[in-house]
N, C-alpha and C positions, 0 to 999 in steps of 0.2 A: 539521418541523425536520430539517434535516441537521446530520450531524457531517463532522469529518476524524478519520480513524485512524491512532495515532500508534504510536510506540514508547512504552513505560514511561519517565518521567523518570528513573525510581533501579530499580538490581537486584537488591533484597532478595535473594531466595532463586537468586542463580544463576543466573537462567534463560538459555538455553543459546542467543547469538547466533551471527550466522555472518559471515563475510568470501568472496566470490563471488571464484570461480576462474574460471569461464565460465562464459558461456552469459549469460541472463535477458532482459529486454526493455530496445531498445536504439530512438534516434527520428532520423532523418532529415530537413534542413531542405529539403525540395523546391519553399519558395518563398516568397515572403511579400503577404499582402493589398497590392493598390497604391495605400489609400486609407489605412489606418492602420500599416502597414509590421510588426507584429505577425507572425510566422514560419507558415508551415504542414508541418507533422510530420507524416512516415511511421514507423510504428512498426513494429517486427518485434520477434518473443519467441520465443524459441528456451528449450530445459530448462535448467536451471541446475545446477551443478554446484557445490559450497559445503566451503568446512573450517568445522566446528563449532567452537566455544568455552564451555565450560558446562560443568555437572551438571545442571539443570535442564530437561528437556526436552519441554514440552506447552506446547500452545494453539500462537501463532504463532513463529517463528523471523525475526527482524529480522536484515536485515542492513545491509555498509557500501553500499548502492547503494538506489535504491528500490526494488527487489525485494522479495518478504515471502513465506517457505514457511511450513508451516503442519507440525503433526504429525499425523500418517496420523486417529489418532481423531478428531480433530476436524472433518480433512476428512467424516468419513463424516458425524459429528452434524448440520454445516452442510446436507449434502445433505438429511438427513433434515427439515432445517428448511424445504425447499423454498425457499429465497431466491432473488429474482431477480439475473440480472445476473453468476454469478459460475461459471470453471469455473475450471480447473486441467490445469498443465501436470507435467510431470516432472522431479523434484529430487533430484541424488544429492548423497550426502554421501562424500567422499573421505578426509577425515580426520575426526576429535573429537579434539580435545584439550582434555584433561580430568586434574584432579589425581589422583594413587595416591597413596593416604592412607599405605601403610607406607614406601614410598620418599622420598616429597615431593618428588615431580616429576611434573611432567608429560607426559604421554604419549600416544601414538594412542588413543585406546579403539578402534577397528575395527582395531588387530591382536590382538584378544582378542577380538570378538564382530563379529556384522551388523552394517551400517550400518542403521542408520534409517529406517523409511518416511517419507518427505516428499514435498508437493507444490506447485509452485510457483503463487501467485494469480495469476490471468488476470482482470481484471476487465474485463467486454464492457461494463457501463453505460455510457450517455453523457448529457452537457448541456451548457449553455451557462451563464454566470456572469451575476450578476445584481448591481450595487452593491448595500450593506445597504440597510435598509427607510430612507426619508428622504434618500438622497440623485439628486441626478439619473441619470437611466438617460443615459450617453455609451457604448452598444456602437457601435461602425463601421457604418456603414451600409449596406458591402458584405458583411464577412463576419459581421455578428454578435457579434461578440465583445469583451469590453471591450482596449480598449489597455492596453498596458504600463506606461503614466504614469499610467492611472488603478487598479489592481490595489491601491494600497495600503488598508488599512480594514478588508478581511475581504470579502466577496462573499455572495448568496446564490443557490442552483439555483433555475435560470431554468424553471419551472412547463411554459410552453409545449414545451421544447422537451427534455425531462425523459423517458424512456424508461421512470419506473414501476421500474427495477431497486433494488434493496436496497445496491448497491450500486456505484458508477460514478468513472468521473472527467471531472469538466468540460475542455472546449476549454483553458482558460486553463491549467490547471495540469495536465498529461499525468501528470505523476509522483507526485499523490497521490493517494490511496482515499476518499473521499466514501461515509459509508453512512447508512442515513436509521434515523427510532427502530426500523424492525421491525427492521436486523439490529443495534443494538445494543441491542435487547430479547432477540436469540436470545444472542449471547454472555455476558448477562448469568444469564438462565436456563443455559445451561449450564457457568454457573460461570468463565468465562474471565479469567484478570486482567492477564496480562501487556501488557496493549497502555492506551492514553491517547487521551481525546475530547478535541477540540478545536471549540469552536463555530462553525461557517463565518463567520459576522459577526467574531468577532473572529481570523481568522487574520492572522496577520502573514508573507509573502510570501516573505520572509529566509530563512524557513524550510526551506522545499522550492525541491528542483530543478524547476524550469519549462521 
């Protein structure tokens, strides 16, 4: 079974989002299938450059784009996890801002201390989408991939053509993270909370940038 990786619906404890100044992964429409008319995207990703928002600051760092850093420890725990599928790019943080409790305002934290280690997710996986279990397979017959008018319902990764990584993004949806139960068995063991599963079957489209 695969999931989608989400952001946390509600933010208990603060944890510490970010708004993208530059940089992160960006897609270009270089053309479109000439049987299903379906776009085909070049992607380029370049480091990312972020102002913080928070106190709260471990596990992943969500931001306003589909971009997603991560905090330095964690990055190293995942490695230690050996997951497929997944490396990292370089993520600076230019601003925090963040409340001072004797003031009651808000302020740069990095003109008082270091910025943060962070890194941005590069995720190499890839596949192709699959309608859920029961209904007809309509992928195009040129490129593979379901059309745009058939997307809605939820999808599931297409076995065949499935690359084996922990973690990927399908043809159809460029902009989200796809990860199968081993990596959301590693963040679970190493305690991670801030992020939300979603079951490929039932995704709703609306959702994410495509």
């Amino acid at each position: 079974m695969h999931w989608i990786l989400d952001r946390p619906q509600d933010n208990p404890q603060d944890w510490v989002y970010a708004t993208v100044a530059r940089g992160g992964r960006s897609f270009t429409r270089v053309g479109d299938c000439p049987h299903c008319g379906r776009g085909l995207l070049q992607e380029r990703a370049v480091p990312l450059v972020l102002d913080l928002h928070g106190t709260d600051l471990s596990g992943f760092v969500w931001t306003d784009t589909a971009d997603v850093a991560l905090e330095a420890s964690l990055v190293t725990q995942l490695e230690d996890a050996h997951l497929k599928g997944i490396t990292y790019l370089p993520a600076d943080a230019e601003a925090w801002w963040r409340p001072d409790l004797p003031s009651r305002q808000i302020v740069n934290w990095l003109e008082r201390e270091a910025p943060p280690l962070l890194k941005m997710l590069l995720i190499l996986g890839r596949a192709k989408a699959l309608p859920p279990t029961g209904r007809p397979d309509v992928r195009c017959v040129v490129c593979g991939r379901l059309p745009p008018s058939k997307l809605g319902g939820g999808f599931r990764v297409d076995p065949a053509t499935w690359d084996q990584s922990d973690i990927l993004h399908v043809e159809e949806y460029p902009a989200i993270p796809v990860v199968s139960e081993r990596f959301v068995e590693a963040l679970q063991t190493l305690g991670v909370r801030n992020y939300a599963l979603i079951p490929t079957d039932g995704f709703v489209p609306s959702l994410a940038a495509c």
